[in-house]
C-alpha positions as a printed NumPy array, in Angstrom:
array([[ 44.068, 163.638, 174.565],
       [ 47.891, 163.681, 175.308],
       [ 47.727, 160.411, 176.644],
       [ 45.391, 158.638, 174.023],
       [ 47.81 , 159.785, 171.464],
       [ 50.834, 158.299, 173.296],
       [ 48.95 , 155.236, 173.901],
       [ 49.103, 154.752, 170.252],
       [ 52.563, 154.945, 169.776],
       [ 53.962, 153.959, 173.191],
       [ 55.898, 150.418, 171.531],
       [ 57.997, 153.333, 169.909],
       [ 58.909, 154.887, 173.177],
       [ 62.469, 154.32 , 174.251],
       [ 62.829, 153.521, 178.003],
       [ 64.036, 156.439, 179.003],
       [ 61.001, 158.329, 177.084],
       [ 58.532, 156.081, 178.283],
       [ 59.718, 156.776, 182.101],
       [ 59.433, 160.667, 181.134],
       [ 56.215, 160.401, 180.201],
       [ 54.511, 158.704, 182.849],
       [ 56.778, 160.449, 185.348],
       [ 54.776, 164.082, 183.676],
       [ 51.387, 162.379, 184.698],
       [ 51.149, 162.179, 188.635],
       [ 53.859, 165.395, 188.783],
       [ 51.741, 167.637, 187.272],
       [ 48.62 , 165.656, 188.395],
       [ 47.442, 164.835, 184.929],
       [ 44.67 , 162.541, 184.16 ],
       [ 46.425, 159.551, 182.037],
       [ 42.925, 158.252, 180.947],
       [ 43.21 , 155.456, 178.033],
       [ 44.548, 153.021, 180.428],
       [ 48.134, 154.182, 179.333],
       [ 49.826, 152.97 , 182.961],
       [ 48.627, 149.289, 182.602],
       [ 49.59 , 149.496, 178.676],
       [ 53.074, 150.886, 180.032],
       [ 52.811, 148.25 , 182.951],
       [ 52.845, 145.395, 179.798],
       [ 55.432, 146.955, 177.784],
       [ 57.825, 146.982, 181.029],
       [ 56.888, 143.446, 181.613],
       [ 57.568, 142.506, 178.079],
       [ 61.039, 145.011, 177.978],
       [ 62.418, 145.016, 180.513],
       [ 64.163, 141.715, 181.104],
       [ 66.184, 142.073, 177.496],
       [ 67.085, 145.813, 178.427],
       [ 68.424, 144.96 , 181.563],
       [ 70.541, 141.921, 180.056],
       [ 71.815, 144.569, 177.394],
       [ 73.224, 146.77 , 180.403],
       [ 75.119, 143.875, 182.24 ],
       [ 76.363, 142.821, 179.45 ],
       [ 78.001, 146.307, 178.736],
       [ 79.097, 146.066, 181.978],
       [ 80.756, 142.739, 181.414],
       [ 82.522, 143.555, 178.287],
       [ 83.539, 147.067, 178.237],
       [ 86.282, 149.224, 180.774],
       [ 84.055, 150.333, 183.404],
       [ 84.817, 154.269, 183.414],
       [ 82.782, 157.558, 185.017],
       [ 81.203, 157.611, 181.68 ],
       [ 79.742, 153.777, 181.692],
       [ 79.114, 154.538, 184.919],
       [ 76.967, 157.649, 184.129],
       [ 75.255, 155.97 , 180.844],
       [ 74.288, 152.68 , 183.159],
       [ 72.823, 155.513, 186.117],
       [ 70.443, 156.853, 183.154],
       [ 68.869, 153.556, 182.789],
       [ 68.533, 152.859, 186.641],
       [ 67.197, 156.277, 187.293],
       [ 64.404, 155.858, 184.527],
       [ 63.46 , 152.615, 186.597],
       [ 62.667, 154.426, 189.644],
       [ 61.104, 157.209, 187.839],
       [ 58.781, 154.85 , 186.486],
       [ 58.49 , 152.994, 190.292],
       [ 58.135, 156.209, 191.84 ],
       [ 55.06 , 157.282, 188.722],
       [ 53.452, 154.346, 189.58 ],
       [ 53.214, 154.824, 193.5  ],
       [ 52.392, 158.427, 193.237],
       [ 49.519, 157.816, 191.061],
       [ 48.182, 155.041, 193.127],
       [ 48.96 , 152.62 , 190.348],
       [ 48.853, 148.651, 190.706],
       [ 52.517, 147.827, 190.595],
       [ 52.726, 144.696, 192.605],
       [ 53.99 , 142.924, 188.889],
       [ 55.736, 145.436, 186.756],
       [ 57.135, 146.809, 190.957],
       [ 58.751, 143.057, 190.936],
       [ 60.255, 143.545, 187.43 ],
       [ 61.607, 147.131, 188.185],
       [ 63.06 , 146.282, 191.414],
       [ 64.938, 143.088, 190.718],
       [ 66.57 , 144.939, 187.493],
       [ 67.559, 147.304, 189.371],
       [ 69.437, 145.296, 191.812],
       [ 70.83 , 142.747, 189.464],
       [ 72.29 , 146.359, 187.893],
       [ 73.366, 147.118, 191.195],
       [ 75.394, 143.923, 192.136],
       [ 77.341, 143.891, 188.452],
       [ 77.993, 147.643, 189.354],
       [ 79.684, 146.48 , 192.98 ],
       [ 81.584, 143.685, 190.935],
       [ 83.094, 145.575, 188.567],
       [ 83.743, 149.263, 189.62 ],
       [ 86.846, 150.598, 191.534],
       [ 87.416, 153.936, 193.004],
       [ 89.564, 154.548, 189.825],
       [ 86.457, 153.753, 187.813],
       [ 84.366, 156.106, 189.559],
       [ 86.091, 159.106, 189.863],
       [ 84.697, 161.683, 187.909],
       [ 85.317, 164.796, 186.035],
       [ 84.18 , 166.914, 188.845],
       [ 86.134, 165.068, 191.423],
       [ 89.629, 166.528, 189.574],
       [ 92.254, 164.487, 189.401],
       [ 92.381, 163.739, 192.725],
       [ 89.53 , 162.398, 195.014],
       [ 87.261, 165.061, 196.103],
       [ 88.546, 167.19 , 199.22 ],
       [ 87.883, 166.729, 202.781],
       [ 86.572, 169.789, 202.546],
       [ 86.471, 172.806, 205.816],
       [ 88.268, 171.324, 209.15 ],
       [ 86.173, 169.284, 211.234],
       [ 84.977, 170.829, 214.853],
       [ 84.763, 168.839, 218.373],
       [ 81.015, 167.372, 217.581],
       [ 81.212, 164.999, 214.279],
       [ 78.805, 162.616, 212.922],
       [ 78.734, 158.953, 215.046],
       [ 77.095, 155.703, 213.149],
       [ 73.982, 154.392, 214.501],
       [ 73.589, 151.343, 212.203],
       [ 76.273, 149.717, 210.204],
       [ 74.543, 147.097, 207.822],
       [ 75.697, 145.099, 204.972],
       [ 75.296, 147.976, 202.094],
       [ 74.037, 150.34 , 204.156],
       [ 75.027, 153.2  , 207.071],
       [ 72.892, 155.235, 209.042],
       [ 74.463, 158.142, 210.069],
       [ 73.114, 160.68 , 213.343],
       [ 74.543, 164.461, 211.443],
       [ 75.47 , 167.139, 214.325],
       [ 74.289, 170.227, 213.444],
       [ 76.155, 172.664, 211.111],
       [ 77.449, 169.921, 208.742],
       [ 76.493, 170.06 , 205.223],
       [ 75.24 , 167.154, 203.815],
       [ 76.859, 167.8  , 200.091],
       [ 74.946, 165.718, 198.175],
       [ 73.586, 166.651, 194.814],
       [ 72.088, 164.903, 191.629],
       [ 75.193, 164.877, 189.566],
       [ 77.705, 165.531, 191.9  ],
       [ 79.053, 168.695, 193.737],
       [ 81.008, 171.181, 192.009],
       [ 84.585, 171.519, 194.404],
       [ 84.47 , 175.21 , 196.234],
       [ 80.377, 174.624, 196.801],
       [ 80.774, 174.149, 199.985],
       [ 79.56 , 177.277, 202.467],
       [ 82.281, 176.549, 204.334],
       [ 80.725, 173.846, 206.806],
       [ 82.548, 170.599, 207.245],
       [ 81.268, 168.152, 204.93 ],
       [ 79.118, 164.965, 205.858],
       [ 81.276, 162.725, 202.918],
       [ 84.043, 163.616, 204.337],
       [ 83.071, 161.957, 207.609],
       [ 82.08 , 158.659, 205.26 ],
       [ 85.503, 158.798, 203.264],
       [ 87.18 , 158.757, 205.867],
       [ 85.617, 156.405, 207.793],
       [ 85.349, 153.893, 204.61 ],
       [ 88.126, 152.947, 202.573],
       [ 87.652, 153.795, 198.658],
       [ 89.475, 150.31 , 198.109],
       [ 86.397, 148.632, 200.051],
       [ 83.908, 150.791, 199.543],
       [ 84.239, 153.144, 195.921],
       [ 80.735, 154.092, 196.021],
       [ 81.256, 156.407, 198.752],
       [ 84.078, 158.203, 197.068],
       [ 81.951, 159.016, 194.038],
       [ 80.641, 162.368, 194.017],
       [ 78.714, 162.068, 190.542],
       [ 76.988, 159.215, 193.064],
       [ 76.641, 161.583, 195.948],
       [ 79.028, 159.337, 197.808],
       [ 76.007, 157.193, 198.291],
       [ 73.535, 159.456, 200.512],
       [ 70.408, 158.917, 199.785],
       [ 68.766, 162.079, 201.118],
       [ 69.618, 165.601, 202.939],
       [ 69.103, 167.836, 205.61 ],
       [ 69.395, 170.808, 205.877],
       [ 73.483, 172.278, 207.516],
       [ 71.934, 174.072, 210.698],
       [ 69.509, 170.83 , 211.089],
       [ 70.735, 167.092, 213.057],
       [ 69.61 , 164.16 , 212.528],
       [ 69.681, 160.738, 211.108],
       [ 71.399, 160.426, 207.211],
       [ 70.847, 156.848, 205.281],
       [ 73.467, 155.873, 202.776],
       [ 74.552, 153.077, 200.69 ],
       [ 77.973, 151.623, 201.201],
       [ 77.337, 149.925, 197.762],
       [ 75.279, 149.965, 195.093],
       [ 73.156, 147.157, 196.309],
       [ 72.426, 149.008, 199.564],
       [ 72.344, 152.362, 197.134],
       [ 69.542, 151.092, 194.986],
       [ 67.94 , 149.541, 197.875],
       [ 67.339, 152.279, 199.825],
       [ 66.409, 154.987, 196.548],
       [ 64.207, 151.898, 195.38 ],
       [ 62.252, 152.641, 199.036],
       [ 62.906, 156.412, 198.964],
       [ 60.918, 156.813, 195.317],
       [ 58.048, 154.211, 196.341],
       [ 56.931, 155.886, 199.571],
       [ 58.247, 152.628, 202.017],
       [ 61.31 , 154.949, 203.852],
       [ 60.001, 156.396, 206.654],
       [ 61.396, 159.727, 207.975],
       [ 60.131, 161.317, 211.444],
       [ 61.03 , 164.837, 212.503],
       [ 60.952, 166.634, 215.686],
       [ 60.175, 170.636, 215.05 ],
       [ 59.603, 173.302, 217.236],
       [ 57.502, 175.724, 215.393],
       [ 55.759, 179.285, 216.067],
       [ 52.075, 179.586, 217.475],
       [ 49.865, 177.377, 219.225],
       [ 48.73 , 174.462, 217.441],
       [ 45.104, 172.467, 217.689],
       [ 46.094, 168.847, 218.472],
       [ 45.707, 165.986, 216.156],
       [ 47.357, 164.898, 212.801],
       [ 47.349, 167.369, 210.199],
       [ 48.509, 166.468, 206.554],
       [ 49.8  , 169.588, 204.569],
       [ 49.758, 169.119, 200.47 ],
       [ 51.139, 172.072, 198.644],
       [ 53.624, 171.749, 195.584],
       [ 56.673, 173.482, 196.542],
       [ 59.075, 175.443, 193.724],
       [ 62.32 , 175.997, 194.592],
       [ 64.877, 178.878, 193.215],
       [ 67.586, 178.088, 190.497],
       [ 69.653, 180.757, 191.829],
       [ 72.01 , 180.894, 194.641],
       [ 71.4  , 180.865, 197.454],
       [ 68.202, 178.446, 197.321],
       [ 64.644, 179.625, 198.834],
       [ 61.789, 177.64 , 198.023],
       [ 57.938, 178.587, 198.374],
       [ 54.533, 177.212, 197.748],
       [ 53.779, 177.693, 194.259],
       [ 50.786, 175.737, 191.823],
       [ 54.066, 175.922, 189.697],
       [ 56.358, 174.031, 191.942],
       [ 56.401, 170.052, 192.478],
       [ 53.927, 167.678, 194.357],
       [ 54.604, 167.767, 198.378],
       [ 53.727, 165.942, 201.207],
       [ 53.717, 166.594, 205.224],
       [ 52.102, 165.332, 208.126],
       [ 52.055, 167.759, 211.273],
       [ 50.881, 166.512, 214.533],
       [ 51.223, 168.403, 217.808],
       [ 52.991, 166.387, 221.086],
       [ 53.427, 169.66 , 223.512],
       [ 52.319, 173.25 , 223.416],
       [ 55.036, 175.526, 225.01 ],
       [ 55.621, 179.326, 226.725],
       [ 58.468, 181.429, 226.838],
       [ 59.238, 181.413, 231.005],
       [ 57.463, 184.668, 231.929],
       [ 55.678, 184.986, 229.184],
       [ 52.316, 183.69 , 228.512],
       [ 52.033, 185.543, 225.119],
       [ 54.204, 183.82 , 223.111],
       [ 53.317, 179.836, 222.51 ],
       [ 55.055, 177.377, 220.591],
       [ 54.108, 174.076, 219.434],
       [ 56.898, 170.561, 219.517],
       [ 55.561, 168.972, 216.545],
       [ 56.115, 165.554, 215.604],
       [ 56.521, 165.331, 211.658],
       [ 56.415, 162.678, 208.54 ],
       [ 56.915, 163.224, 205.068],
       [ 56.668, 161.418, 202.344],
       [ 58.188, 163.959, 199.568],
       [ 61.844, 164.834, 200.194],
       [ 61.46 , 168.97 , 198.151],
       [ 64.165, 171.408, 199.366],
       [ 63.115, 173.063, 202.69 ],
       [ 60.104, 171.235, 202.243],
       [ 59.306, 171.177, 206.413],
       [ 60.525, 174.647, 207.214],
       [ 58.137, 175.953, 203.938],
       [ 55.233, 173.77 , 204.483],
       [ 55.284, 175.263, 208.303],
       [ 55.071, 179.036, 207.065],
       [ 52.464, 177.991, 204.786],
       [ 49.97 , 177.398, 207.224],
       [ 51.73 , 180.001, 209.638],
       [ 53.488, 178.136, 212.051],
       [ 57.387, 179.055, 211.134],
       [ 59.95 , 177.074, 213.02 ],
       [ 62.418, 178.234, 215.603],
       [ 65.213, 180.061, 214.732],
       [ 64.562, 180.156, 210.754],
       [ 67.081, 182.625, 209.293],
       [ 65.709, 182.162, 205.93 ],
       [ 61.554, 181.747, 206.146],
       [ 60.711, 184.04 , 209.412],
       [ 61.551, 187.571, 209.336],
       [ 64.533, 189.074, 210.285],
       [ 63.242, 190.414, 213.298],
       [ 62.007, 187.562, 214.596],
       [ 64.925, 185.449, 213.724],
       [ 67.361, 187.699, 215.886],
       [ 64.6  , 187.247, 218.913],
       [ 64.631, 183.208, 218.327],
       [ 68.704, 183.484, 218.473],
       [ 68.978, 184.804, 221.854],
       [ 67.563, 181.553, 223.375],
       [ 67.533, 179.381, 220.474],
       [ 71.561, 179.136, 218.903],
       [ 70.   , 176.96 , 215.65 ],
       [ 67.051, 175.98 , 213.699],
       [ 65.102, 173.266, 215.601],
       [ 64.588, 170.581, 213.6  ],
       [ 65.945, 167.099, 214.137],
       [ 65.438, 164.104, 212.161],
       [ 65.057, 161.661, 214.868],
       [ 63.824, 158.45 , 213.302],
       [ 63.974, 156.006, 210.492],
       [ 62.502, 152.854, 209.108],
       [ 63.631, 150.751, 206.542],
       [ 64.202, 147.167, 205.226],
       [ 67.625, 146.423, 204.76 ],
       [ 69.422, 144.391, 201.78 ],
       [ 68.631, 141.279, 203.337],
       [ 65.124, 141.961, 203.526],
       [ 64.702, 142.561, 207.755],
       [ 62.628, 145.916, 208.617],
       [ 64.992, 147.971, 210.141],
       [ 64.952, 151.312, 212.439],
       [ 67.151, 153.981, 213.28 ],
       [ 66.407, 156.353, 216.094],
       [ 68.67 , 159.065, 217.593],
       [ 66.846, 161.316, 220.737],
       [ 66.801, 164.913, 220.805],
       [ 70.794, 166.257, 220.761],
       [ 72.05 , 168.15 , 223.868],
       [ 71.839, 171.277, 222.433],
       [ 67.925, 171.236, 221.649],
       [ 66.952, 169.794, 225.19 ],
       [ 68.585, 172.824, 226.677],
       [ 66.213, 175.088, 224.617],
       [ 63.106, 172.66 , 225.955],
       [ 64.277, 173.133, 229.656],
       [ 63.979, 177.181, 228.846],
       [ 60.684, 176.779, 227.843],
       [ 57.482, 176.171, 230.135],
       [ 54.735, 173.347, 229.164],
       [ 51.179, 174.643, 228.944],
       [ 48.872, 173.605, 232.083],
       [ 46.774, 171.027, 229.607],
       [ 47.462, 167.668, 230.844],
       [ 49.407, 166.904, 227.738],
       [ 52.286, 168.717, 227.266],
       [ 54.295, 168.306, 230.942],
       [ 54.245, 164.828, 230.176],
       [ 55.612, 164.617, 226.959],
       [ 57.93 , 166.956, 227.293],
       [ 59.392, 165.202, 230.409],
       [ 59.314, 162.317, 228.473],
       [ 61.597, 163.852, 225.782],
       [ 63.801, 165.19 , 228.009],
       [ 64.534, 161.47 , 229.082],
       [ 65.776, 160.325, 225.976],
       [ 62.177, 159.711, 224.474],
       [ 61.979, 158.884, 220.848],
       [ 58.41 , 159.056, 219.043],
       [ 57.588, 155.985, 217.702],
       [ 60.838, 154.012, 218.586],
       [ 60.571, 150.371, 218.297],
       [ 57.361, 149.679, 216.475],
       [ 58.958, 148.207, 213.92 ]])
């Protein structure tokens, strides 16, 4: 009935509005009914081109300041709320997809012509750019792929990736060296602004977790920003974990959908919830594992794909359904935290591969192999005797990375 009425007055519906409303349909799995996504489909069609000609030409003719900047990011993000409503749902997008995604990049490119680092620092950087934060250690991030627009960055454990939607607040920080600090200071603000803008989240796309590694995308620019958060809210960025979780687990794929709410309050917990927000994981086993003299206590290497990106989102999901990871200080219990620590120094999760096509168009891959650290916790462990699991786990061992080069 919601829908039906909003049908009838949808030419009234400012863009932002408009990308509200169908963003409230597949989030809390509405039925939209009265064809209101291929009406909204038409109006975009119809709109868009004149609305995105309005905000280059503010661009062109006014100062570009933290606060243009800021107005021009609510327009872009309503276009990939309204690209991300329309892949969620399952909606036909191949025209009104076209339309969103080339207004969002001929955004982008005015952005990259006409903001400085002056122009993007914001109100919550100070007067100053944002600090370097905590004093590095001896392991720090290393580039895996350095692209026109874009960086993809292998994170060693115990960094904190600080990026948030609207920036970081200075003093945040839990006291872990921060992952834009590695990027500021390994790109020059004159060259590359974007990744000196914390209202921008110095152009990280996506986060993981401080006692996680793993592979970080981020955009140099905007056009490698956009183009990345264009794939990130349509479902075409892959990400690929490796996980050691609690329990034995039966092999095959397993696909785990169960909204997840997470906690205003410091410091953030997330659970399953019917209140919380749509999320997405696919568990499949590669090796079942024993303690060395002990054939009690199994574990399962899991290889892992999302699609939703929800805080904690791997480490819930693998409660939910009773396999906890390793070493979990916030979603096992206490006691068996402190056992996992004696042989286990960190949570065991590793992002260890992604795909994604770059600003020029190519498909592109990033892979980084299980870190030192987490191979030395395999070789404590014993495979199970089922014709699976010595094999792969050798395999691992050898610098093995699921799924590497299939793209």
């Amino acid at each position: 009935a919601i829908s039906c009425r909003a049908v009838s007055r949808i030419a009234e519906f400012a863009i932002h509005d408009l990308s509200n409303l169908l963003w409230s349909y597949p989030a809390l799995e509405l039925d939209a009914g009265c064809g209101l996504f291929g009406l909204a489909s038409r109006l975009l069609a119809e709109r868009l081109p004149a609305d995105t000609a309005a905000v280059i030409e503010k661009l062109a003719a006014r100062t570009v300041t933290t606060y243009v900047v800021a107005e021009v990011s609510e327009f872009t993000n309503s276009l990939l709320e309204f690209a991300w409503s329309f892949a969620f749902a399952g909606e036909d997008m191949v025209e009104v997809g076209d339309i969103l995604r080339r207004s969002l990049l001929a955004i982008a490119t005015v952005l990259d012509e006409r903001c400085s680092w002056q122009s993007l620092l914001g109100p919550s950087s100070g007067a100053v750019p944002y600090g370097l934060g905590p004093g590095w250690g001896s392991e720090v991030p290393s580039i895996v792929l350095d692209l026109p627009g874009i960086v993809a960055v292998l994170k060693p454990p115990h960094w904190e990736v600080d990026a948030r939607a609207g920036g970081s607040l200075p003093g945040e920080s839990s006291g872990a060296p921060l992952f834009s600090s590695f990027l500021r200071r390994r790109f020059p603000r004159e060259v590359h602004p974007l990744m000196h803008c914390n209202e921008q989240q110095f152009g990280i796309i996506h986060r993981l977790d401080a006692p996680s590694s793993g592979l970080i995308l981020a955009g140099k620019n905007f056009v490698g920003y956009y183009t990345l958060r264009w794939q990130q809210d349509t479902y075409e960025l892959g990400r690929e974990y490796l996980v050691l979780c609690h329990g034995r687990m039966c092999w095959g794929p397993r696909v785990i959908n169960a909204k997840i709410k997470t906690s205003k309050a410091f410091p953030v917990t997330s659970k399953v919830s019917d209140e919380g927000k749509p999320a997405w994981t696919q568990v499949e086993p590669l090796c079942i594992l024993e303690r060395k003299g002990s054939t009690q206590e199994q574990f399962a290497l899991v290889a892992i794909i999302i699609r939703t990106g929800r805080t904690h989102q791997i480490r819930v999901h693998l409660k939910h359904i009773g396999h906890p990871t390793v070493t979990d200080g916030k979603y096992t219990d206490q006691l068996t935290y402190n056992c996992d620590k004696e042989w286990c120094s960190r949570n065991f999760l590793h992002r260890h591969r992604l795909t994604f096509v770059d600003t020029d168009g190519l498909l592109r891959e990033a892979v980084a192999a299980l870190p030192k650290d987490l191979c030395e916790v395999l070789r404590g462990l014993r495979p199970a005797d089922d014709g699976q699991s010595p094999g792969t786990m050798r395999r691992l061992l050898e610098g093995w990375v699921p799924g590497a080069a299939l793209v």
